[in-house]
C-alpha positions in Angstrom: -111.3 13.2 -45.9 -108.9 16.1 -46.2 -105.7 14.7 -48.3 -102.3 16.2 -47.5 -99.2 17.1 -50.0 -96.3 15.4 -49.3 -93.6 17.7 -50.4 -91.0 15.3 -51.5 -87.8 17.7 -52.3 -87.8 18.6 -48.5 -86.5 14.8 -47.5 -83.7 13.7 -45.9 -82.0 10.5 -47.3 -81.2 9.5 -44.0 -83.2 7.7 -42.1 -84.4 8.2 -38.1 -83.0 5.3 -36.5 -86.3 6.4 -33.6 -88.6 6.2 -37.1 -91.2 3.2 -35.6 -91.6 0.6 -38.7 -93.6 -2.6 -39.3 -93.5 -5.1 -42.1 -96.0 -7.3 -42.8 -95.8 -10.7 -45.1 -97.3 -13.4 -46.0 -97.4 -16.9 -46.1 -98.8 -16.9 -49.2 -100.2 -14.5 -52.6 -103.2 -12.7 -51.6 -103.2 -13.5 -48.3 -104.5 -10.1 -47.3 -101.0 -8.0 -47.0 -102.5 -5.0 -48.6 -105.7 -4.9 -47.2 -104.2 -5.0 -43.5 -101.6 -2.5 -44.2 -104.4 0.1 -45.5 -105.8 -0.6 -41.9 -103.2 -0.1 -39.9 -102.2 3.1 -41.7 -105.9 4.4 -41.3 -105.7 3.2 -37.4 -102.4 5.3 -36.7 -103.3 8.3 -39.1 -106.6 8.6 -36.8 -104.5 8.6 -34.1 -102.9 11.9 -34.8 -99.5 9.9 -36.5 -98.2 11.0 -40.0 -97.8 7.5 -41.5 -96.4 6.2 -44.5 -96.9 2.9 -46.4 -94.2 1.5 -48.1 -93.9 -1.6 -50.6 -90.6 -2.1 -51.9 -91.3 -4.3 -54.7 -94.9 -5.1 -56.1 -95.5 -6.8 -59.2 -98.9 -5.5 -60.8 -100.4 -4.4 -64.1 -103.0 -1.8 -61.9 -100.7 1.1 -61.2 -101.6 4.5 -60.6 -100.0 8.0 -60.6 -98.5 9.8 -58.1 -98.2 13.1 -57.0 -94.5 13.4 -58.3 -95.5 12.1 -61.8 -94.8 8.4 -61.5 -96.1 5.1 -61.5 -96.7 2.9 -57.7 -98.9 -0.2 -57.6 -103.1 0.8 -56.9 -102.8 -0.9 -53.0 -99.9 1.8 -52.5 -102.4 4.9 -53.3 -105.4 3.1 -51.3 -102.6 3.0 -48.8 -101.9 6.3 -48.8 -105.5 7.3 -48.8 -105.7 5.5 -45.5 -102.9 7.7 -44.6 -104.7 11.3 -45.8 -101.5 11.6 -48.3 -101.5 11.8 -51.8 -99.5 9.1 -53.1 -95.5 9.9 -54.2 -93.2 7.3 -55.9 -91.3 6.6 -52.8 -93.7 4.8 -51.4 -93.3 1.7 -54.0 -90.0 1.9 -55.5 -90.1 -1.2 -57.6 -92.7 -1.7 -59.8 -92.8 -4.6 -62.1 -95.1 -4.7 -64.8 -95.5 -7.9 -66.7 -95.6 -7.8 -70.6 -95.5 -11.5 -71.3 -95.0 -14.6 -69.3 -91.2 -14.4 -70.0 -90.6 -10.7 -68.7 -91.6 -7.6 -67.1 -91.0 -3.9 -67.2 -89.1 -2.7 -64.3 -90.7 0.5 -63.0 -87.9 2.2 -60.3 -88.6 5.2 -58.2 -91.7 6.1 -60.8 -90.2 5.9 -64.0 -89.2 3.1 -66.5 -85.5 1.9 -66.0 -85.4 -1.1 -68.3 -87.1 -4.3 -69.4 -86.1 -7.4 -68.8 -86.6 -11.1 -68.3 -87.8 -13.0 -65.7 -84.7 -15.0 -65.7 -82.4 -11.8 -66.0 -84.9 -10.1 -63.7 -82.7 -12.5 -60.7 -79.6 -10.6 -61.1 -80.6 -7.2 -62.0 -82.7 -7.0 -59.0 -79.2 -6.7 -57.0 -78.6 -3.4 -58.0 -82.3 -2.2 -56.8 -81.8 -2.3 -52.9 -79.9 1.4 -53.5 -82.9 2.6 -54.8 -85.6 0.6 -52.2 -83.4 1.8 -48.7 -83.2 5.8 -50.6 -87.0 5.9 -51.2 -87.3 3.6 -47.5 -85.3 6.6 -45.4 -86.8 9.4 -47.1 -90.5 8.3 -46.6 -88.9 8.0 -42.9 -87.7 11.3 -42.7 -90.8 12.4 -43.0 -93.3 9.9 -41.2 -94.0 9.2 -37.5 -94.3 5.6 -38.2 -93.9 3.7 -41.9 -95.7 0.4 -42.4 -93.9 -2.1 -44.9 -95.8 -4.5 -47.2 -94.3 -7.6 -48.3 -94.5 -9.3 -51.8 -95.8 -12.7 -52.6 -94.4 -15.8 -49.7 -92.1 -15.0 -46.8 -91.4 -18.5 -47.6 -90.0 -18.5 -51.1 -86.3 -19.1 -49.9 -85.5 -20.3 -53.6 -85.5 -16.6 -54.7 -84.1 -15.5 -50.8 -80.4 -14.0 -52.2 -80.8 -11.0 -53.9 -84.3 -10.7 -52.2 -85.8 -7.0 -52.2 -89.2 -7.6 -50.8 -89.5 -9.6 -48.1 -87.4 -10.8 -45.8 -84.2 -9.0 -47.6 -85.8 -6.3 -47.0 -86.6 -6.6 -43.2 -82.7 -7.4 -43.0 -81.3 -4.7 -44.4 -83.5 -2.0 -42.7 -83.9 -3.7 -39.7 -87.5 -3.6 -39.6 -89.5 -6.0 -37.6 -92.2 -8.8 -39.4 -95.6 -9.9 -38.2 -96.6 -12.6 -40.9 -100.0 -12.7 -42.0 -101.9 -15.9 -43.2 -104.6 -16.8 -45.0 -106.7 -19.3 -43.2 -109.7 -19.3 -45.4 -107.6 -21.4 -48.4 -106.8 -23.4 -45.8 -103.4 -24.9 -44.1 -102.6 -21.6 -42.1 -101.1 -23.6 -39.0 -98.8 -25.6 -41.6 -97.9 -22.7 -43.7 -96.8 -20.4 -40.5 -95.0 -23.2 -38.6 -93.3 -23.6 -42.3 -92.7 -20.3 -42.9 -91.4 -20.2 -39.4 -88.8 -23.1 -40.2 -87.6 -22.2 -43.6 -86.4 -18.3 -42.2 -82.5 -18.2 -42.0 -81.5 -18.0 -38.6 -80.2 -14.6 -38.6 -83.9 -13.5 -39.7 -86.2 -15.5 -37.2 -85.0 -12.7 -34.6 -86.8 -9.9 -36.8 -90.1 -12.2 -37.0 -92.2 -10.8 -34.0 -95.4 -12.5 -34.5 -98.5 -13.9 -37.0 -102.3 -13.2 -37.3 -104.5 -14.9 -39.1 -106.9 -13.0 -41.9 -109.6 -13.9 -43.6 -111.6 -15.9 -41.0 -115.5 -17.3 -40.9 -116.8 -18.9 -37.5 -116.2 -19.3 -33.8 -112.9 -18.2 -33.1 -112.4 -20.6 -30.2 -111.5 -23.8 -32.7 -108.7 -21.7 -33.1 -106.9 -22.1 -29.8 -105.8 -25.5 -29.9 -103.9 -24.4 -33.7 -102.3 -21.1 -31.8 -101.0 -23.3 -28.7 -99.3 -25.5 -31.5 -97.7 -22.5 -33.2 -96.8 -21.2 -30.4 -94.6 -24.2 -28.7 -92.8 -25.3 -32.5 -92.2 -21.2 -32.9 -92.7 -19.1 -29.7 -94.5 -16.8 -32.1 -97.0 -14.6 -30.8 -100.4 -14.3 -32.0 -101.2 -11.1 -32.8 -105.1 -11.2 -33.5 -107.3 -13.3 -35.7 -109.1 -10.9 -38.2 -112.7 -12.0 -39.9 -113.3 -12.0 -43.3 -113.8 -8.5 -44.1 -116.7 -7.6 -47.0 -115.8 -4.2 -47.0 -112.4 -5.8 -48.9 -114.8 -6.1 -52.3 -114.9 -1.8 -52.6 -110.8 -1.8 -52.7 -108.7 -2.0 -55.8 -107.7 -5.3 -56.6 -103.7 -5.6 -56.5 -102.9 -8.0 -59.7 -105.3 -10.2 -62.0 -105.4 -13.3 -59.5 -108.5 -11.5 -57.9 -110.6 -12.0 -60.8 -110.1 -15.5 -60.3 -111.8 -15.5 -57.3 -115.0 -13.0 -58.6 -116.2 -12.5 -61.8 -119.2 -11.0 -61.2 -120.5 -8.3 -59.5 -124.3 -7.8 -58.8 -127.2 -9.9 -58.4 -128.2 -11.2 -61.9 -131.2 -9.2 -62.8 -133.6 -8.7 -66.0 -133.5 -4.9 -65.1 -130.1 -4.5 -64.0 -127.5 -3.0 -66.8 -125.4 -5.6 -68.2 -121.9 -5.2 -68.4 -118.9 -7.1 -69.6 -115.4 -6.9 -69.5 -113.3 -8.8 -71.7 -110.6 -10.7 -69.9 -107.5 -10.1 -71.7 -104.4 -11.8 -71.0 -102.3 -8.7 -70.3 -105.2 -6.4 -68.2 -104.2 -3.8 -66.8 -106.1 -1.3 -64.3 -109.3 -3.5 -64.7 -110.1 -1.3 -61.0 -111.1 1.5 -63.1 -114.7 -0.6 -63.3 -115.0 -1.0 -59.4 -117.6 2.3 -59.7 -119.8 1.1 -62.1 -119.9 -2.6 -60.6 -120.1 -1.0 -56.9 -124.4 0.5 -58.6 -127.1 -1.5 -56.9 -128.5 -1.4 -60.6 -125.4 -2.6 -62.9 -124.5 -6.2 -63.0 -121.2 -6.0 -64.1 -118.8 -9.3 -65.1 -115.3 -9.9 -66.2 -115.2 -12.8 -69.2 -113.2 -15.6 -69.1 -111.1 -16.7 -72.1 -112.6 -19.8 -73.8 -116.1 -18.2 -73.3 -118.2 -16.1 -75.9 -119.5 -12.7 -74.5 -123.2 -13.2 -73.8 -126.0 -11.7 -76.1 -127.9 -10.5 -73.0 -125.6 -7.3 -72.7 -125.5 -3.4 -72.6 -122.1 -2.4 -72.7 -118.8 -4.6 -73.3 -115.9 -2.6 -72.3 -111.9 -3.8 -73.6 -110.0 -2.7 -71.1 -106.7 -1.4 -70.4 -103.8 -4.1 -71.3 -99.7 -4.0 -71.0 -99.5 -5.9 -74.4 -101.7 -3.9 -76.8 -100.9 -6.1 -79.7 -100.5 -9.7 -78.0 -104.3 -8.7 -76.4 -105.5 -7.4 -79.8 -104.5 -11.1 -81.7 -105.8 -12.5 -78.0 -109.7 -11.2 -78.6 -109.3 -12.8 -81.9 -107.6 -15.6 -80.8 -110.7 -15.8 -78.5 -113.7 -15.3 -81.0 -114.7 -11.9 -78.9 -114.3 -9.6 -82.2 -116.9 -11.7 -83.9 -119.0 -11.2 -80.7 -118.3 -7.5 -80.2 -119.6 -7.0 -84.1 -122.8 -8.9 -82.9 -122.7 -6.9 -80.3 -123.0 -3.6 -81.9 -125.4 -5.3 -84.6 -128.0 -5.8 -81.6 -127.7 -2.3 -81.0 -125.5 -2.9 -77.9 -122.1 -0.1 -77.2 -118.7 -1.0 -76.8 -116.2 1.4 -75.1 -112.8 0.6 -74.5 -110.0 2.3 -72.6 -106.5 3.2 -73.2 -105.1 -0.1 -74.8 -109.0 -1.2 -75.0 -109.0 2.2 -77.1 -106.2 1.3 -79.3 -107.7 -2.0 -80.2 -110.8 -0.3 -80.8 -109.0 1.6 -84.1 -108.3 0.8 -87.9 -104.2 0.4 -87.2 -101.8 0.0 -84.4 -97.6 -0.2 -85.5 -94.9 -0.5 -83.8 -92.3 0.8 -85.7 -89.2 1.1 -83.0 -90.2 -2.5 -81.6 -91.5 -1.5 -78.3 -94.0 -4.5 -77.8 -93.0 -7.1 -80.4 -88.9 -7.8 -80.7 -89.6 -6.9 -84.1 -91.7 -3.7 -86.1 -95.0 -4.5 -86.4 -98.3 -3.2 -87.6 -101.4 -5.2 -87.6 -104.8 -4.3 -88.4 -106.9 -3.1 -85.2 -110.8 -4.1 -85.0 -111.7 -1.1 -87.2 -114.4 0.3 -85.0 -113.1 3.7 -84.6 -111.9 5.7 -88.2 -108.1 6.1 -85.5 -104.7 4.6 -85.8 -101.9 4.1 -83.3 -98.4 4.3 -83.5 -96.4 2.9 -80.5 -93.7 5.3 -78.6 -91.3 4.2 -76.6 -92.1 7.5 -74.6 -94.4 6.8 -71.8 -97.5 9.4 -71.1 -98.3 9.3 -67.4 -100.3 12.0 -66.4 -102.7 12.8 -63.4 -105.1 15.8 -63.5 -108.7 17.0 -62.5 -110.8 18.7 -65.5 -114.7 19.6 -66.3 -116.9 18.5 -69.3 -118.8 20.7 -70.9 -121.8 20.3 -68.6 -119.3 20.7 -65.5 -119.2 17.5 -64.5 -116.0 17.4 -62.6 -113.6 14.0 -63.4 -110.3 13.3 -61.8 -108.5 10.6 -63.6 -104.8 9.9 -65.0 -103.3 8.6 -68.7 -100.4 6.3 -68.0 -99.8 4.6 -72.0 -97.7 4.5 -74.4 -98.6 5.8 -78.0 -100.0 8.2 -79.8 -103.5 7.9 -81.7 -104.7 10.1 -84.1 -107.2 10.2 -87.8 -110.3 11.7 -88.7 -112.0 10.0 -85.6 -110.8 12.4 -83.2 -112.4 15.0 -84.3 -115.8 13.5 -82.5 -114.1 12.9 -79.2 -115.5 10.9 -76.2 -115.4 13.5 -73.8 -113.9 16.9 -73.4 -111.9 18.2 -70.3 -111.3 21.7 -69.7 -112.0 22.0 -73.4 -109.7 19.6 -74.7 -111.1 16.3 -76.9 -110.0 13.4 -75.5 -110.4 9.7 -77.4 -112.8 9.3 -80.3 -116.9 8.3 -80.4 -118.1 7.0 -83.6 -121.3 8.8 -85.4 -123.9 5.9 -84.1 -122.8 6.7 -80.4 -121.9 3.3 -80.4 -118.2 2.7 -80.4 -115.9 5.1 -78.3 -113.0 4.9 -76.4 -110.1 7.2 -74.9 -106.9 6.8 -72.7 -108.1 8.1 -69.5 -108.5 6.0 -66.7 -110.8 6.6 -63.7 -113.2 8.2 -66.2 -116.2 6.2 -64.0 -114.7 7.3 -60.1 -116.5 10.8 -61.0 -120.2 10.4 -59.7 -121.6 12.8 -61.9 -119.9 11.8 -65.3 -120.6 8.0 -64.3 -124.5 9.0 -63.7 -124.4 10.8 -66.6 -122.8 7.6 -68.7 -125.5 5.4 -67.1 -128.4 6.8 -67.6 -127.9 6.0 -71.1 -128.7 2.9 -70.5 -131.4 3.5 -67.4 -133.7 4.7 -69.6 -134.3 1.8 -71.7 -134.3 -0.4 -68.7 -136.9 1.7 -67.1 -134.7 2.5 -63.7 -133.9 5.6 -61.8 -130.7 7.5 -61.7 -129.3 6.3 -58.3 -125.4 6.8 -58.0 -123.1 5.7 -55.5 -120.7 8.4 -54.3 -117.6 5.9 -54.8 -115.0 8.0 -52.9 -116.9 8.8 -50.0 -117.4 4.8 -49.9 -114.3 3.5 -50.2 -112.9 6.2 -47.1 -115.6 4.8 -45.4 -114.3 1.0 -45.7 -111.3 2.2 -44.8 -113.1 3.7 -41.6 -114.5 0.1 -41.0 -111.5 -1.9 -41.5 -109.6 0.0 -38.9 -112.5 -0.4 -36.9 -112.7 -3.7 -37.0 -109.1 -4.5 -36.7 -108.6 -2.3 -33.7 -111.0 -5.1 -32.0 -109.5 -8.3 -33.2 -105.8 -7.6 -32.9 -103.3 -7.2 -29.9 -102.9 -3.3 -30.7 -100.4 -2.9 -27.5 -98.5 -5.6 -29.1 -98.4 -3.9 -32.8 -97.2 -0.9 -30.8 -94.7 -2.6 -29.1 -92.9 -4.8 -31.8 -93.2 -1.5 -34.3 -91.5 0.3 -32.0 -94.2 3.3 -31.4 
């Protein structure tokens, strides 16, 4: 699918008021926002439309770089894919990227403005709505239709002043809301006719409709539910969408989805093993979506309070906001003694970016940029690197070739800066520059690039390490052409299970 520059200088701040718009909410977390968005935008884009998506606060540790040289959440670049656009900073102006339980770093228009905590978070987000309606009209200015995705509950009225996401949102833009609810956890009629009761008066006017997502059986049990919605709301519904398979090839938006699955791939004596260590701060953990989507890899993410099993080939430490919290976490958990068994078996360990840093000899943090005080603490020692933190953040995008000329596309997005003798063995080399560090058994290496495993030929490459001691053949997926092609099926199937005159009409198209 041909992807389209969006040439962000040439916006207007002001926004069409004949620029169609739709928000959708939820009645709950993961109730399927994202995922319905991407459909709609891939609907209208193969219509002819130039669409847009638009978040205006998401709170997630996956993020990805745009275009423009910032950070959005990863459900805002599937989004955009959907669209045919690369993704630009516009389209998810608020960014929130937890660091502890207490706060978060507050990501605005692409770039870090300020951290801060959750209970301060409550008043600074006042000053944000400037920044969510300028990124809002100029995506506007430049779309034939924008489609909105809410943030968490429609319903959480507690936070409702000061409100940014949802239904503040909707307000201040005047954009209409079709509320979207998750009836496979159960309690969909309650939580829409709830939802429905809790609005402000002055915002039931903008709520245009519901559908129901996520559904398994005959759809006809249904009607009585949708005749009782309708006469305690006079809400339309909009469609009833079935559970969707193709939703397991999309990034996952925050860590609650690896709640729900932890393991990909049939378990299997031939199949590569692979395990990712769950750490408390993960971050981009849908830079393993490749290797898990290979009929032959049996890939699982492990809980805390379990050991890593014996049985693997590769244990990966992934990428994490809190490099030093996650580094005392995998000792906290017992998993260093487990990796160092690990690598005694003769198994390989690679981390990435944080997973990289905890990987060295050293990591400090001299100015204080994780810890409220400097710190330096001894890493696991597997790689002959140390870190020092930077309060300077690297984010960076690009599209390079190894050696062989494999072609990988990927993006750094870290902060610190890791150097020693290991370097000087690098994990891979793009466009003939080292990158990360591989120790001289080929058993330990790491670097700071994400999406390393997207490119099919360096990810064959990678696995056929381990095919040939398992005896299997080099099959690859080719992971791009797969997830455009979910995409393809989402809109496909969406187009038959919801009221698409009725999406036209309340957006305004």
């Amino acid at each position: 699918m041909r992807v389209n520059e969006v040439n962000v200088k040439s916006y207007s701040t002001k926004k069409s008021a004949k620029t169609p718009s739709l928000m959708i909410q939820g009645t709950a977390s993961d109730a399927g926002k994202s995922l319905i968005v991407a459909g709609l935008c891939r609907i209208f884009s193969r219509r002819g439309f130039r669409v847009m998506p638009f978040k205006p606060q998401n709170m997630s540790n996956n993020a990805a770089i745009t275009a423009d040289g910032g950070e959005i959440g990863r459900a805002q670049a599937l989004q955009a894919m959907a669209c045919g656009v690369d993704p630009i900073s516009d389209m998810n102006p608020v960014l929130l990227k937890p660091e502890s339980d207490q706060g978060s770093q507050v990501v605005v228009q692409g770039h870090v403005r300020a951290t801060v905590s959750a209970a301060d978070y409550l008043q600074y987000r006042y000053t944000l709505m400037k920044d969510v309606m300028e990124s809002y009209n100029r995506l506007c200015s430049h779309a034939d239709i924008v489609f909105v995705e809410g943030a968490g509950s429609i319903s959480e009225v507690n936070l409702r002043d000061g409100d940014i996401s949802n239904m503040g949102f909707a307000v201040e833009a005047g954009v209409p809301v079709v509320l979207a609810a998750d009836i496979d956890r159960g309690g969909a009629l309650a939580s829409i006719i709830g939802s429905h009761c809790l609005l402000r008066d002055s915002e039931r006017h903008l709520l245009r409709g519901y559908m129901m997502n996520k559904f398994r059986g005959d759809r006809r049990i249904l009607d009585p539910a949708i005749d009782i919605i309708s006469g305690r709301t006079g809400l339309s519904c909009i469609g009833i969408m079935k559970w969707f398979d193709g939703a397991a090839k999309f990034p996952a938006e925050d860590s609650l989805a690896l709640e729900h699955s932890r393991t990909f791939g049939m378990r299997d004596g031939k199949k590569i093993k692979i395990y990712v260590l769950g750490l408390q701060r993960i971050s981009n953990f849908d830079d393993f979506d490749p290797l898990a989507a290979e009929d032959d890899v049996e890939l699982s993410f492990v809980k805390p309070g379990n050991p890593i099993p014996g049985d693997g080939d590769l244990v990966i430490i992934p990428g994490t906001k809190s490099t030093i919290a996650d580094l005392e976490y995998v000792r906290k958990q017992g998993w260093d003694i487990d990796i160092a068994a690990h690598i005694h078996r003769g198994g390989r360990v690679v981390g990435i970016c944080g997973g990289y840093q905890i990987l060295g000899r050293e990591i400090s943090d001299p100015d204080a940029v994780e810890n409220p005080v400097p710190t330096t603490i001894q890493g696991l020692g597997l790689l002959n690197v140390v870190t020092v933190m930077s309060r300077e953040k690297t984010l960076r995008r690009f599209s390079a070739s190894t050696p062989d000329g494999s072609v990988v596309s990927g993006y750094e997005i870290h902060m610190g800066v890791t150097k020693g003798p290991g370097i000087e063995r690098p994990l891979v080399t793009l466009n003939g520059v080292p990158e990360g560090a591989l120790r001289e058994d080929d058993l330990v290496g790491g670097c700071y690039i994400h999406g390393l495993f997207t490119s099919d030929e360096f990810r064959a490459k990678f696995l056929s390490i381990f095919r040939g001691g398992k005896g299997l053949g080099t099959a690859k997926q080719d992971y791009e052409k797969s997830v455009d092609t979910a995409l393809d099926e989402l809109a496909c199937q969406m187009e038959s299970e919801l009221d698409m005159e009725k999406i036209e009409e309340i957006a305004g198209i």
